[in-house]
VEXMAR-987801 format. One record per residue (C-alpha): residue number from 1; y, z, x. Coordinates in steps of 0.02 Angstrom, whole numbers, plus 50000, padded with zeros to 5 digits. Layout:
BEGIN
seq:NUM north:Y up:Z east:X
...
END
This chain:
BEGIN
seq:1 north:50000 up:50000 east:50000
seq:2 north:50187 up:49962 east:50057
seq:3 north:50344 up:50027 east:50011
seq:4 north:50469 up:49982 east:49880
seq:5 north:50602 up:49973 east:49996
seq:6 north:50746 up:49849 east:50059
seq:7 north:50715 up:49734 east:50191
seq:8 north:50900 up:49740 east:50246
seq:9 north:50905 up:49651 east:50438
seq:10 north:50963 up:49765 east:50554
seq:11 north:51132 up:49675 east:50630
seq:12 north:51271 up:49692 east:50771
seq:13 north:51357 up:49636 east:50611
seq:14 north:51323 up:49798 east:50524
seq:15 north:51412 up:49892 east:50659
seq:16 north:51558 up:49766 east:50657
seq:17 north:51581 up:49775 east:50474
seq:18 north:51543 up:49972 east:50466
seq:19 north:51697 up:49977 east:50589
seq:20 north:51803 up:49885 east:50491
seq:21 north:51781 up:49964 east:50320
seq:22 north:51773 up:50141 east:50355
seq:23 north:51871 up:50153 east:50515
seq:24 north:52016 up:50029 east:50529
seq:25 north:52142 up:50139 east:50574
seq:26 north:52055 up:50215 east:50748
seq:27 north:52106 up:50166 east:50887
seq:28 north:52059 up:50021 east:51041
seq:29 north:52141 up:50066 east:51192
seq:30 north:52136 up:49950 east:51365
seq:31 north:52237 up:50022 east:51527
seq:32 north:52329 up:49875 east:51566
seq:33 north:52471 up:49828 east:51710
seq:34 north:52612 up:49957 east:51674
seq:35 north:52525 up:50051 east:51544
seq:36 north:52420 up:50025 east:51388
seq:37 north:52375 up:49885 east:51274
seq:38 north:52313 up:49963 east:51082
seq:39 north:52262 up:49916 east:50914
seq:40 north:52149 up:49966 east:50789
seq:41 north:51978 up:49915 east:50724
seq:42 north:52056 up:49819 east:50603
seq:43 north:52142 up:49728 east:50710
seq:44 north:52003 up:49722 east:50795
seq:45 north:51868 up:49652 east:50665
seq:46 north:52028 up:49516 east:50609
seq:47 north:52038 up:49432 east:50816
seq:48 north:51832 up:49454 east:50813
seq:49 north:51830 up:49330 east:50658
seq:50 north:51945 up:49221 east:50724
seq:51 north:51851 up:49215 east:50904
seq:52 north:51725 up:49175 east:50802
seq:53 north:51779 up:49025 east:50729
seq:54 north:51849 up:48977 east:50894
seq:55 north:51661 up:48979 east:50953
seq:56 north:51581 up:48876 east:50816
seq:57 north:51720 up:48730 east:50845
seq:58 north:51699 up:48742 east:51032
seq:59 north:51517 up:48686 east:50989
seq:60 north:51424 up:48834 east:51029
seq:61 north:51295 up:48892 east:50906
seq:62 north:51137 up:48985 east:50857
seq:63 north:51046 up:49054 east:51025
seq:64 north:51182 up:48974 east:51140
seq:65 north:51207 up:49095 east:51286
seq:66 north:51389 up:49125 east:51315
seq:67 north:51460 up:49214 east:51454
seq:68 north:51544 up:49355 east:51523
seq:69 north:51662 up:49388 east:51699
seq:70 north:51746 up:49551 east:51641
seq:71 north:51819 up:49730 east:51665
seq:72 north:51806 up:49835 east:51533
seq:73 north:51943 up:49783 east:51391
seq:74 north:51977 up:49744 east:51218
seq:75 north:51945 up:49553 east:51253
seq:76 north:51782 up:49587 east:51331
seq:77 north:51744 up:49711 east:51179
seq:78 north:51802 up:49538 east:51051
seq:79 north:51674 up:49443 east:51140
seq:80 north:51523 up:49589 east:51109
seq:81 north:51533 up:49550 east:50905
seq:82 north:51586 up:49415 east:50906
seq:83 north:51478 up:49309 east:51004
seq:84 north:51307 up:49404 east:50928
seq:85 north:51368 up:49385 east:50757
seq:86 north:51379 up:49211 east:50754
seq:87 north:51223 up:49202 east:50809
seq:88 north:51231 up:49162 east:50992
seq:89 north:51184 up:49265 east:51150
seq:90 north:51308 up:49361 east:51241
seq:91 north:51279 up:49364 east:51417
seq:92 north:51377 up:49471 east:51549
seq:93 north:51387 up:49438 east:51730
seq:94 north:51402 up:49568 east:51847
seq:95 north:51559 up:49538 east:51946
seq:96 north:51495 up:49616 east:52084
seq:97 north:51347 up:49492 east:52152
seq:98 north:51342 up:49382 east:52271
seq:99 north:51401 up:49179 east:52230
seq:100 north:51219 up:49142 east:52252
seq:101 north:51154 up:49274 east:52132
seq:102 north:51291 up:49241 east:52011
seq:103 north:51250 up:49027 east:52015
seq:104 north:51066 up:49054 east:52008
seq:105 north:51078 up:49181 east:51840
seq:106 north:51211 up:49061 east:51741
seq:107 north:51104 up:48935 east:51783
seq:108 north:50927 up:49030 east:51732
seq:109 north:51033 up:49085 east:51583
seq:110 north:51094 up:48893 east:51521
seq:111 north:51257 up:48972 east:51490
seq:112 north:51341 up:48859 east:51396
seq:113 north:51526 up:48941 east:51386
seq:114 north:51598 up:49075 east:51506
seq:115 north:51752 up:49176 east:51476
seq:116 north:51809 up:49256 east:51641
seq:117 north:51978 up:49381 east:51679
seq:118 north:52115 up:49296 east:51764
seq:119 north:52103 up:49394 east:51928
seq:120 north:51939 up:49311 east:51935
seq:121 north:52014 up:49142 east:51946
seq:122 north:51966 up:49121 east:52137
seq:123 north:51774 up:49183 east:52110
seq:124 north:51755 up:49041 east:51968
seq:125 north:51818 up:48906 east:52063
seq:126 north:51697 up:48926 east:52209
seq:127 north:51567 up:48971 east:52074
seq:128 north:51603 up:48822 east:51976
seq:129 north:51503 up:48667 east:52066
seq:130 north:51367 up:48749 east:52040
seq:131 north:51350 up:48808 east:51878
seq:132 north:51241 up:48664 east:51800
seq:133 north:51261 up:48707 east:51626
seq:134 north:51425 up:48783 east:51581
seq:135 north:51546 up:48666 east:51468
seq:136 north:51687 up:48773 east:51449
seq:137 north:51781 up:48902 east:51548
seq:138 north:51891 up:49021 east:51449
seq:139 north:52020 up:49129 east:51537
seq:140 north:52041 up:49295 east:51467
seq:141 north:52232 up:49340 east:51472
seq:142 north:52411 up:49279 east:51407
seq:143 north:52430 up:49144 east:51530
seq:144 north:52441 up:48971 east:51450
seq:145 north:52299 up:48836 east:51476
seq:146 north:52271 up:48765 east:51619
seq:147 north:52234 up:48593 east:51646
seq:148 north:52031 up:48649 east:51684
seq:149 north:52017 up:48778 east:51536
seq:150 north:52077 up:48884 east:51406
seq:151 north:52179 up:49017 east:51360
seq:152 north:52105 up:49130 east:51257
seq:153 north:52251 up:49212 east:51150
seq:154 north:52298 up:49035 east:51131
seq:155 north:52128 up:48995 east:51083
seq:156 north:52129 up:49144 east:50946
seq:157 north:52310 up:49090 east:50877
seq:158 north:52225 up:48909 east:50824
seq:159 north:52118 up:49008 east:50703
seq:160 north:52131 up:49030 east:50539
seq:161 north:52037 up:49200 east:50446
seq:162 north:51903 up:49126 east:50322
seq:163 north:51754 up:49123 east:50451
seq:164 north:51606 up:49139 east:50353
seq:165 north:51474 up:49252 east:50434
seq:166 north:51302 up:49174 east:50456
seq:167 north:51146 up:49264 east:50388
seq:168 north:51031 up:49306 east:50552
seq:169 north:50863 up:49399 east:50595
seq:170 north:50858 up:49555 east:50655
seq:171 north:50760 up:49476 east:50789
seq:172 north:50881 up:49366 east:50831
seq:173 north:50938 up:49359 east:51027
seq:174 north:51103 up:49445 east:51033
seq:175 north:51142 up:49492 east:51226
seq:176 north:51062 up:49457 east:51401
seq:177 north:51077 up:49547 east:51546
seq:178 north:51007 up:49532 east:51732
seq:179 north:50932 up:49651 east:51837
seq:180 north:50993 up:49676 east:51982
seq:181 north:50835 up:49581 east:52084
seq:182 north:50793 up:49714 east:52224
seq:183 north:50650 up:49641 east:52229
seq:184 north:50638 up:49429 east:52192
seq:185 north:50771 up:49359 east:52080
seq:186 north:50869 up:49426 east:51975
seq:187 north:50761 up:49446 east:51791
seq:188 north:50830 up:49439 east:51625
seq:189 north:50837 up:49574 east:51465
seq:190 north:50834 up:49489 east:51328
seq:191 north:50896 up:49609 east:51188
seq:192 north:50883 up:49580 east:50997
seq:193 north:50975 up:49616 east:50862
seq:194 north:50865 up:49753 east:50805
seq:195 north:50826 up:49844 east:50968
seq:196 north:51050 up:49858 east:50994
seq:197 north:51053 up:49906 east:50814
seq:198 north:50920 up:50049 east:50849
seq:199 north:50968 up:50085 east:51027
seq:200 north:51162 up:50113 east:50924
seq:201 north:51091 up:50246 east:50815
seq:202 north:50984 up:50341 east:50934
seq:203 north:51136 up:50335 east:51069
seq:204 north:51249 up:50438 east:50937
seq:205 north:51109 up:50560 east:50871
seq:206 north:51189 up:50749 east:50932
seq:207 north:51049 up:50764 east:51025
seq:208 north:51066 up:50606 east:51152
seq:209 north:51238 up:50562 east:51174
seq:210 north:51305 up:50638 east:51030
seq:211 north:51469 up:50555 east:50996
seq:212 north:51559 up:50590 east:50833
seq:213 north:51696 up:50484 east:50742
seq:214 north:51838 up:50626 east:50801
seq:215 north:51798 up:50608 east:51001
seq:216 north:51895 up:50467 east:51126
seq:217 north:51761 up:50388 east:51232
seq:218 north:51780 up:50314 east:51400
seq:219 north:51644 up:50211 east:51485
seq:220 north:51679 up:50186 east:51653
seq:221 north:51481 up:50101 east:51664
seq:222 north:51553 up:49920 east:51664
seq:223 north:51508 up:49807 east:51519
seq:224 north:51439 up:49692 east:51630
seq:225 north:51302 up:49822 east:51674
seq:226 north:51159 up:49848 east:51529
seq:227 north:51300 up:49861 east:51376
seq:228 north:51407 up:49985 east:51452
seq:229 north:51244 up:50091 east:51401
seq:230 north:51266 up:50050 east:51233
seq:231 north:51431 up:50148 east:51202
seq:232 north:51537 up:50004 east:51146
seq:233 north:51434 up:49986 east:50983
seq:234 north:51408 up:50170 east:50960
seq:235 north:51581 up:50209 east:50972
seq:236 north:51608 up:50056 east:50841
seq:237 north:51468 up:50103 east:50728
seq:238 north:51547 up:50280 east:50714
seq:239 north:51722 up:50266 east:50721
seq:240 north:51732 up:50337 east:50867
seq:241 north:51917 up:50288 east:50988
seq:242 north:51901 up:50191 east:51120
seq:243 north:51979 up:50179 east:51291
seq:244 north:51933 up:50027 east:51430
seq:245 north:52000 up:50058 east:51603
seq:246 north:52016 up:49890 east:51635
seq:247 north:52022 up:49850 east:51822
seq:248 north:52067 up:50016 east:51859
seq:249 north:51940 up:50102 east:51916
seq:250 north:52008 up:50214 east:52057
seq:251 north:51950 up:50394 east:52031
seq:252 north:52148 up:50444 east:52014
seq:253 north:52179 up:50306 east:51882
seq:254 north:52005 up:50347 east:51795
seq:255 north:52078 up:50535 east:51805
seq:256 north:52262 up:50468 east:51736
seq:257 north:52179 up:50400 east:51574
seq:258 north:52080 up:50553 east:51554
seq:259 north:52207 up:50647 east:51526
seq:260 north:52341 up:50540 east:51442
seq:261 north:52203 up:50479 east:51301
seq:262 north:52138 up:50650 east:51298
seq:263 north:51954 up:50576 east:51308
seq:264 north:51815 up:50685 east:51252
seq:265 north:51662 up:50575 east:51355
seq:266 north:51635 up:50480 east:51476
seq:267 north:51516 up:50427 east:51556
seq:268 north:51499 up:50322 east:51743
seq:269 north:51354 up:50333 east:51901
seq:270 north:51362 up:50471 east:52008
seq:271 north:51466 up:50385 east:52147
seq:272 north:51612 up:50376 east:52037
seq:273 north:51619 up:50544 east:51998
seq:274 north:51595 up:50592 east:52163
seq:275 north:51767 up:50489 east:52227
seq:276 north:51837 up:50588 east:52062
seq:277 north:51796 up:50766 east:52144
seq:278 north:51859 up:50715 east:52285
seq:279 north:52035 up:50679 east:52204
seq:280 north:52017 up:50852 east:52110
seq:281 north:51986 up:50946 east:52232
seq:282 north:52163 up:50896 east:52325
seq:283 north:52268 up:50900 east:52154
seq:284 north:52271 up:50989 east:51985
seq:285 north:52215 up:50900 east:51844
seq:286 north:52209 up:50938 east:51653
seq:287 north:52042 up:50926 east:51604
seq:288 north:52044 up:51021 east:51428
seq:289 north:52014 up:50890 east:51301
seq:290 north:51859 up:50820 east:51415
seq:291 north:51680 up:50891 east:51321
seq:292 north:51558 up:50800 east:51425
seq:293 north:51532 up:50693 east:51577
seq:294 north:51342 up:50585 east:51555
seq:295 north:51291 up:50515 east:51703
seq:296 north:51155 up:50389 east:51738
seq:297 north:51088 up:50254 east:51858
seq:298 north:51042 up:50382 east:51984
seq:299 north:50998 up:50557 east:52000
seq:300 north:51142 up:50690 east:51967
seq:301 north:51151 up:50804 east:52134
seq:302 north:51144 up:50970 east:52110
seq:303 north:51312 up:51011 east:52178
seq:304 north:51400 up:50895 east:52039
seq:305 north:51328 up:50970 east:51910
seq:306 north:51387 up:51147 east:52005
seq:307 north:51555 up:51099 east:52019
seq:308 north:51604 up:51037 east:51861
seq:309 north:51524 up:51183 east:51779
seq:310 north:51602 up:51338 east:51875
seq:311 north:51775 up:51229 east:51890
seq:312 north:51801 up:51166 east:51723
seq:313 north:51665 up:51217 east:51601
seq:314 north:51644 up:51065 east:51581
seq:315 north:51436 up:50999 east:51558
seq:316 north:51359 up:50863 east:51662
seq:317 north:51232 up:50774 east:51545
seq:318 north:51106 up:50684 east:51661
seq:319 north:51023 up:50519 east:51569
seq:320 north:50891 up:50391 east:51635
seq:321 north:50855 up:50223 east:51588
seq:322 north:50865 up:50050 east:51649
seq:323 north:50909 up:49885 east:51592
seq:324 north:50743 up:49842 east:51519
seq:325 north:50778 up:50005 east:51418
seq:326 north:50959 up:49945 east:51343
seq:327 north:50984 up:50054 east:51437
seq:328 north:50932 up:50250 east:51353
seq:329 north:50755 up:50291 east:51377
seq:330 north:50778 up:50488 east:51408
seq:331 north:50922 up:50612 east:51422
seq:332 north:50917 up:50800 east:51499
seq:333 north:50965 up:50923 east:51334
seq:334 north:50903 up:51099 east:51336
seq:335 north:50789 up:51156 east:51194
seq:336 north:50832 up:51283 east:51083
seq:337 north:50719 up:51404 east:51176
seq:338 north:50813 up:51372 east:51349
seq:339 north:50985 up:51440 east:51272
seq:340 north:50950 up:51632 east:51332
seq:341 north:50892 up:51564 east:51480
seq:342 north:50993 up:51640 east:51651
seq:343 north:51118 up:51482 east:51734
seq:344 north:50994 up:51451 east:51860
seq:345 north:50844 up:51413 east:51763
seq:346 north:50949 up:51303 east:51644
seq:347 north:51036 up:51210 east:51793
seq:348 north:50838 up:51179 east:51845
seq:349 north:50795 up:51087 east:51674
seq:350 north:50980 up:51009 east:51665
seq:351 north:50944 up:50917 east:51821
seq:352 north:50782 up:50832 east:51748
seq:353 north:50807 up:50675 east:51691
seq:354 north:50755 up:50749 east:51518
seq:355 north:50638 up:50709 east:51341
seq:356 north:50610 up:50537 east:51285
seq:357 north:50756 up:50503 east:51150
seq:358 north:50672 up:50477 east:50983
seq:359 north:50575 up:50293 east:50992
seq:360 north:50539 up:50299 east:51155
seq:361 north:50338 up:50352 east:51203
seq:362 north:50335 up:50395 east:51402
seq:363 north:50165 up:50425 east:51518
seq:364 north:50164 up:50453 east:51701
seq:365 north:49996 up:50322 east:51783
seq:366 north:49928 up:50375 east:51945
seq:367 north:49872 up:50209 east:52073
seq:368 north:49689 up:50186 east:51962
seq:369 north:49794 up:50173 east:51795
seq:370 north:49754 up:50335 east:51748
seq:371 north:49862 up:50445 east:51644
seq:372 north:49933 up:50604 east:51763
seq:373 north:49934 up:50783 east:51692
seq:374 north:50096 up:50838 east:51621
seq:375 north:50131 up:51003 east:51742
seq:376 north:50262 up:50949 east:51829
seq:377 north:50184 up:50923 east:51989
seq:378 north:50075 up:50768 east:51986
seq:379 north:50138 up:50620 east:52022
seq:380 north:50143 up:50458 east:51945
seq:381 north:50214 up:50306 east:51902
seq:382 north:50327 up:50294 east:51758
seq:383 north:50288 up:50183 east:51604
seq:384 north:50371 up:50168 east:51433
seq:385 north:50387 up:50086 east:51281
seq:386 north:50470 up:50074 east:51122
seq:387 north:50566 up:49957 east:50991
seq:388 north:50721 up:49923 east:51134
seq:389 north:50608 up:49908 east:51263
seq:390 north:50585 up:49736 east:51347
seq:391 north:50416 up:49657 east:51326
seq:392 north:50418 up:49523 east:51446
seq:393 north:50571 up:49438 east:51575
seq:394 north:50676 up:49296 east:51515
seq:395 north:50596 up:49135 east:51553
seq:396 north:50500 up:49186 east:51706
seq:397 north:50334 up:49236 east:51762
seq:398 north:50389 up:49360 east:51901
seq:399 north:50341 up:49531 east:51889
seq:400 north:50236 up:49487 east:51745
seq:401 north:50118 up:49627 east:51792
seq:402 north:50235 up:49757 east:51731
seq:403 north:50184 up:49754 east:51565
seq:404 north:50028 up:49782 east:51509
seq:405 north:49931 up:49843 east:51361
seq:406 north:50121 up:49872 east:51278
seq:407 north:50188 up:49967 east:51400
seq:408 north:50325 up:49925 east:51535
seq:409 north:50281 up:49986 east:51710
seq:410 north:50473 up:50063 east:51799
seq:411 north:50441 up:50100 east:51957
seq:412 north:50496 up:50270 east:51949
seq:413 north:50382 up:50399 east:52019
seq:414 north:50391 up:50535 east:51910
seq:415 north:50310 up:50706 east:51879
seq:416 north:50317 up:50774 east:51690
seq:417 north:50316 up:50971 east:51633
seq:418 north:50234 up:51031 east:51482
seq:419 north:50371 up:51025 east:51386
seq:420 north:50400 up:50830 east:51411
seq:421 north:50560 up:50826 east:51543
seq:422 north:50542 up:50703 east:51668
seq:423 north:50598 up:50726 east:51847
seq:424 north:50614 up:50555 east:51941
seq:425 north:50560 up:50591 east:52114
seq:426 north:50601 up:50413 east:52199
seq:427 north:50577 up:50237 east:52157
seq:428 north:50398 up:50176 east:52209
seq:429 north:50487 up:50057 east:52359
seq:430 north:50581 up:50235 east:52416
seq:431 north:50446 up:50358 east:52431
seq:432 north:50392 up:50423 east:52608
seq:433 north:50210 up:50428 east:52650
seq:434 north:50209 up:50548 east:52790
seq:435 north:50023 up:50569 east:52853
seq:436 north:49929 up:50538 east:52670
seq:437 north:50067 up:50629 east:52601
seq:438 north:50211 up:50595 east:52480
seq:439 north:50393 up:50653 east:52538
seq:440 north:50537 up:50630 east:52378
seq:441 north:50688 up:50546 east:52465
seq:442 north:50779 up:50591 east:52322
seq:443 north:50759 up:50768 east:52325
seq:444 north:50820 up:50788 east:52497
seq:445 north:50951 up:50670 east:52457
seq:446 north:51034 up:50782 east:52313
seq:447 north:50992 up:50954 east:52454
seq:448 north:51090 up:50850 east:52563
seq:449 north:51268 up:50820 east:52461
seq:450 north:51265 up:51002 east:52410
seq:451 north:51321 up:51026 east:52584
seq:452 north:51491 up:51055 east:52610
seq:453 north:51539 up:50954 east:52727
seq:454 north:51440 up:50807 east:52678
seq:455 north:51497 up:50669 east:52560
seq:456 north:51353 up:50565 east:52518
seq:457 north:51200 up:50560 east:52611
seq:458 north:51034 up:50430 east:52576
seq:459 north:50866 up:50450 east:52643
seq:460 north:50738 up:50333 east:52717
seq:461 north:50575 up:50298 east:52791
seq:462 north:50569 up:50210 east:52951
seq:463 north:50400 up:50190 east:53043
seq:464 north:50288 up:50310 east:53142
seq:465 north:50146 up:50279 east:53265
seq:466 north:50074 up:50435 east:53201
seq:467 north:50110 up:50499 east:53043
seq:468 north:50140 up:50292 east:52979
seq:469 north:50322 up:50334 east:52913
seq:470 north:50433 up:50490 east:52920
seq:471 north:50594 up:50513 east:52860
seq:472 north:50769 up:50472 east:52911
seq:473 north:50932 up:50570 east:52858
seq:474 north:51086 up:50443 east:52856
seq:475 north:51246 up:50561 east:52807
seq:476 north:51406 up:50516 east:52767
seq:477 north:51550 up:50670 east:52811
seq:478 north:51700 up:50693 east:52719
seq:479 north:51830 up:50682 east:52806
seq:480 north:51898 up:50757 east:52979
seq:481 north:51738 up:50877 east:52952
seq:482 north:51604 up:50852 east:53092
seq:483 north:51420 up:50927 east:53086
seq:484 north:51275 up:50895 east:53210
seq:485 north:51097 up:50835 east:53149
seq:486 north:51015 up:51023 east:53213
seq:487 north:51135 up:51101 east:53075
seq:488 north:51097 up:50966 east:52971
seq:489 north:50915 up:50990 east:52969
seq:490 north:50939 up:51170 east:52979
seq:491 north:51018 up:51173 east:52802
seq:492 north:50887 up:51088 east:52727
seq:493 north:50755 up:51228 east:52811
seq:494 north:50680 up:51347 east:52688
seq:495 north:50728 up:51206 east:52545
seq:496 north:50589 up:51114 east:52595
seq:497 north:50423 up:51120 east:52661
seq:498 north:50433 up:51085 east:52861
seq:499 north:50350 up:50939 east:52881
seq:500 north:50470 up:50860 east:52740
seq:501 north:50608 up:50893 east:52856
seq:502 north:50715 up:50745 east:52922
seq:503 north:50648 up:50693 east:53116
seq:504 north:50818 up:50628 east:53156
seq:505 north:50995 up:50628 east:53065
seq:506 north:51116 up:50466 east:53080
seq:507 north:51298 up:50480 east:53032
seq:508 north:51374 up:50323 east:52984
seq:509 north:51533 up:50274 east:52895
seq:510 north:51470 up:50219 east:52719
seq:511 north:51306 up:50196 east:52604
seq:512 north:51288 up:50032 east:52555
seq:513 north:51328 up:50014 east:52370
seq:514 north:51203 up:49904 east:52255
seq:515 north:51335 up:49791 east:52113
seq:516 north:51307 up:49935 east:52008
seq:517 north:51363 up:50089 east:52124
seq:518 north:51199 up:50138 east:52170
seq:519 north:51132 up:50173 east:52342
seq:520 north:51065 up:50016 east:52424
seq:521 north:50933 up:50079 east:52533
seq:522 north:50851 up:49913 east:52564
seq:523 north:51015 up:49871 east:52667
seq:524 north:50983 up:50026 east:52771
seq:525 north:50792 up:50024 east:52798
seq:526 north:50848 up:49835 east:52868
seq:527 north:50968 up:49914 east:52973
seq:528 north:50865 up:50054 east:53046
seq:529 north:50709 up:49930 east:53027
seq:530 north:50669 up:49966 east:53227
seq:531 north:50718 up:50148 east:53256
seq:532 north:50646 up:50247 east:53382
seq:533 north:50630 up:50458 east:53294
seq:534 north:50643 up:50583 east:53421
seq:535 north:50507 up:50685 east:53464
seq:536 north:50507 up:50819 east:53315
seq:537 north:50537 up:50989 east:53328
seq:538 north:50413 up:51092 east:53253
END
């Protein structure tokens, strides 16, 4: 037997039209040159219409892939409902990649339209031989047309307002997005209709995000990386007021628009908000109307989440996911149980990566396949699945392997307690094996930047004649603070066991950054690729 109920498709329209009808008067703001750009959702749903139109006469239709070159502003946010809605695929590129990356995914993609900022101007032009498929270039500011391509507020202004919506499937293609190919190319996401609409609602439930129609969100996650983690349609489907840094993305002008939008969340990788302490820590800052700070795409260190709570009360939320995940696939809450726990035992469960959110089903597979206890000491390879999880890569074989039987394989290493958190422990590619053993670079990596002195700090393997790999400390000081390796290793003593410990200590000037902020250790192990450890001291 069934049930009697409606069969309504679940639509990025919904959220668009939800946002118009029941929240026109909140606010869109955009940090701009000289100050702010705003207008309301209403505004807002009226220039998504006429974008709209502007698509379906520029040719583009039904499962077209159009894309994306863009901070965070209210064009880019046009171009999220807009483009879906009509029924074509909205595709961000990641500003950050390499010319090669960026030609080879608008080409894998078959974009057919690409709207870009105007600072980008010099990027597109070298871009532009190559991209095979692309039509029609679309700048994204007031300038006028140029003799190459359009202006977009000019493009808007030809519209008139009687666009009629088209009736899609829920599982329609609405976005695409790219991973960040550490490993091969770069792999697409493709993401439906249904799993955003899902991924929306789970995102604002008070136990994930929990984002409310009276709070002023921030992303500073770019767009261009996995939906901003979704928070541009959960802030639309609940009302809630928006504010886009733009291009500025400086931890004083992320700290500026803090304060002068009174934002409530926000949410950015951890090597943003570690260039913001920095800035606090030198000047005072009113940080009253801010509730939460959720941070992703890497482990939260320990002394972050330290910081923020003895200096401002305010809580670190740590969340995990990835773009195959759109991106939420768990987030760190404590259970009702934990509350009259002491700080210390809290902190210990806040720095998990946390409990599936609702839809998501996780298991940890040791190297047979085999499901790993959940005691929070076996190891094991992450898998998960769920209604926005991806099922298969865009148009490509590669890495084929990672889904099996329904589930999607991570590559995070991860051990799980009995009461479901997950702690990520490394990525599979990161992990030391030290003499049969396992050794969590990321661990000692988050022991390391609770150090004073020390700014960031990224840990890698680099061979051994005996023990096949051992580990390598490459630390990062703030600055005019010096510190040799002995008292480096020496603070990690007593954290660890002793054969964990670093065998050498390497202070350089910077960790690479992947496009998305994260460390890039592959760049390092190729740097370090032939170094010689000292003897170790026992």
């Amino acid at each position: 037997m069934k049930g009697l109920m409606m069969n309504t498709p679940l639509t990025v329209r919904m959220i668009l039209e939800r946002a118009r009808l029941y929240y026109g008067s909140n606010e869109i703001v955009t940090r701009v040159d000289g100050g702010y750009h705003r207008y309301r959702y209403s505004d807002f749903y009226d220039r998504v219409v006429k974008l709209a139109a502007a698509l379906r006469k520029m040719g583009v239709g039904k499962g077209d892939r159009v894309a994306t070159f863009a901070w965070n502003t209210f064009r880019h946010l046009e171009l999220y409902f807009a483009v879906p809605c009509l029924g074509a695929v909205i595709h961000t590129l990641n500003i950050r990649l390499s010319p090669e990356q960026l030609a080879y995914i608008a080409n894998h993609a078959e974009d057919k339209v690409l709207f870009y900022d105007a600072m980008f101007s010099p990027a597109i032009e070298r871009l532009r031989p190559y991209l095979n498929t692309v039509k029609q270039y679309v700048v994204l500011d007031d300038a006028a047309a140029t003799d190459k391509d359009l202006a977009y507020e000019q493009l808007l202004a030809a519209q008139q307002d009687d666009f009629e919506w088209p009736d899609l499937d829920e599982n329609d293609a609405a976005g695409l997005c790219y991973t960040s190919g550490t490993t091969g190319h770069p792999k697409g996401v493709l993401y439906s209709h249904r799993s955003i609409y899902l991924h929306t609602l789970t995102c604002a439930m008070a136990d994930c995000m929990g984002i409310t129609e009276e709070d002023v969100c921030m992303p500073i996650v770019p767009m261009f990386h996995a939906n901003a983690w979704g928070l541009p349609y959960t802030c639309a489907m609940i009302g809630a007021k928006q504010v886009m840094p733009g291009q500025f993305m400086q931890p004083g002008e992320i700290l500026k628009a803090i304060v002068e939008e009174g934002v409530t969340i926000t949410a950015g990788v951890p090597t943003i908000w570690l260039g913001v302490m920095q800035v606090l820590e030198q000047s005072q800052v009113d940080l009253s109307r801010l509730k939460k700070i959720i941070i992703g795409g890497s482990a939260v260190p320990e002394a972050m989440m330290r910081y923020f709570d003895s200096k401002y009360g305010i809580p670190v939320i740590q969340a995990w996911g990835m773009t195959e995940t759109s991106p939420l696939g768990s987030i760190a809450k404590l259970k009702q149980h934990m509350r009259s726990w002491d700080y210390e035992r809290q902190l210990a469960i806040r720095l998990k990566q946390g409990i599936p959110a609702p839809g998501i089903e996780v298991r940890a597979v040791d190297e047979s396949g085999r499901q790993v206890p959940w005691d929070g000491k076996t190891l094991g390879e992450l898998q998960v699945r769920g209604p926005w999880v991806a099922s298969a890569y865009y148009n490509t074989t590669e890495r084929a392997e990672a889904f099996q039987d329904g589930w999607f394989s991570t590559g995070d290493v991860v051990t799980i307690d009995s009461e479901g958190y997950i702690t990520i422990c490394d990525r599979t590619k990161d992990l030391i094996k030290s003499g049969g053993e396992w050794i969590s670079s990321v661990d000692m990596e988050n022991a390391l930047m609770g150090h004073p002195k020390i700014k960031e700090a990224a840990v890698i393997a680099v061979a051994h004649e005996k023990w096949v790999e051992r580990p390598l400390a490459c630390v990062v000081l703030k600055a005019g603070e010096t510190l040799t390796d002995e008292e480096v290793i020496e603070y990690l003593r007593g954290r660890f066991a002793s054969w964990w410990l670093p065998d050498a200590v390497e202070f350089i000037q910077e960790i690479p950054k992947t496009s998305v902020g994260k460390f890039d250790k592959k760049v390092l192990r190729e740097r370090f690729k032939n170094y010689r450890l000292p003897e170790r001291k026992k």
